[in-house]
C-alpha positions as CSV (number, residue, x, y, z in Angstrom):
1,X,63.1,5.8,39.9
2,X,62.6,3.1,37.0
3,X,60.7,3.2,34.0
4,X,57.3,2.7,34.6
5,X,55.7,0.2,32.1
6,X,53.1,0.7,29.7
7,X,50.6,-1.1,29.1
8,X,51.4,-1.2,25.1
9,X,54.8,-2.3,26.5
10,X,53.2,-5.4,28.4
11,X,50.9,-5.8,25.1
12,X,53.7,-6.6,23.0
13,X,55.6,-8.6,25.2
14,X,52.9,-11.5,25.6
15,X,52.5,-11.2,22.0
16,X,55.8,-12.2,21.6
17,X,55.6,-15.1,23.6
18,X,54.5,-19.0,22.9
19,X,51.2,-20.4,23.8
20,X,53.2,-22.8,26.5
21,X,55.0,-19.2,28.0
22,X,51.1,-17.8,27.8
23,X,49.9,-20.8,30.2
24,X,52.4,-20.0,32.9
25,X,51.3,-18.2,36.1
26,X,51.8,-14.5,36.0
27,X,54.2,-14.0,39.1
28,X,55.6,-10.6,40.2
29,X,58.8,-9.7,42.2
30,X,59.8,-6.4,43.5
31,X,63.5,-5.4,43.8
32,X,62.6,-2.2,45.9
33,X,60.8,-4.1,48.4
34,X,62.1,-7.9,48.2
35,X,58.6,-8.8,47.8
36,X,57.4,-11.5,45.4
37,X,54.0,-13.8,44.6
38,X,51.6,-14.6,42.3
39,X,49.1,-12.3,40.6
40,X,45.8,-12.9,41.7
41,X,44.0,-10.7,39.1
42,X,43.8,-7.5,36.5
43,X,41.0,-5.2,35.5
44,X,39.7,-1.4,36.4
45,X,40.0,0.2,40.1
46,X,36.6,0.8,40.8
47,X,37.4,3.5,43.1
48,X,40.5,6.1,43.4
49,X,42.6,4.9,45.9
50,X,44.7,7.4,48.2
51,X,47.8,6.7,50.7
52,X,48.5,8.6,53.7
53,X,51.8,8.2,54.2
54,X,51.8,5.5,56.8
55,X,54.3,3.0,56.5
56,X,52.6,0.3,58.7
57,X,50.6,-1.1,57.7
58,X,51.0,0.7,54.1
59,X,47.7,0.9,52.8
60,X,45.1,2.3,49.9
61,X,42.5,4.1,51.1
62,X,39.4,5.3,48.9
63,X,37.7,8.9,49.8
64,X,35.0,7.3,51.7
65,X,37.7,5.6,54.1
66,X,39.7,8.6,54.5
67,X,36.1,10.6,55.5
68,X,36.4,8.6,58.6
69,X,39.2,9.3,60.2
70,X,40.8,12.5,58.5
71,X,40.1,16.1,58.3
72,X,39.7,17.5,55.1
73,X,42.8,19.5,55.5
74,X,44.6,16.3,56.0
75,X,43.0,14.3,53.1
76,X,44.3,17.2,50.5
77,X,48.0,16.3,51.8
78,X,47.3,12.6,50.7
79,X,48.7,11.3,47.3
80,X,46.6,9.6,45.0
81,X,47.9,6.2,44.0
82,X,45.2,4.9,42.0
83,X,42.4,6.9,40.0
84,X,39.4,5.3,39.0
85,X,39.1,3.1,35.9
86,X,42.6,2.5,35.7
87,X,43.8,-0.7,34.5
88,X,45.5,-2.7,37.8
89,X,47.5,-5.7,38.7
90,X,46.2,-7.4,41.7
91,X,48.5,-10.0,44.3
């Protein structure tokens, strides 16, 4: 597992950088998952977000989702990926 980033840690880095490196896109790329794109947006989850496991398609589910389809017996086995009010990355 790598080191997951801080936000402190991503503070100091734009600091760091020139006004011309600050008007760049903000791209991501993934060496776990050969994935790559731009970011599309930041803020606050509105929601806790769960997954169940399920490779395909792998999803984020909130509680309300899950309600639907899942038992609550099943829903406690689900990790949470995503609590509410935490600070997120979109792409």
């Amino acid at each position: 597992m790598s080191k997951q980033l801080k936000l402190k840690d991503l503070k100091k880095a734009l600091d760091k950088m020139s006004k011309e490196q600050l008007e760049q896109n903000m791209v991501y790329s993934s060496d776990n998952y050969s994935l790559s794109g731009t970011v599309t947006g930041i803020g606050r989850a509105k929601a806790t977000l769960y997954y169940t496991g399920e490779d395909d398609p792998s999803e984020l589910y909130t509680m309300k989702q899950l309600k639907e389809d899942y038992d609550k017996e099943e829903i406690e086995g689900f990790t949470v990926e995503i609590k509410k009010g935490d600070f997120v990355i979109k792409f």
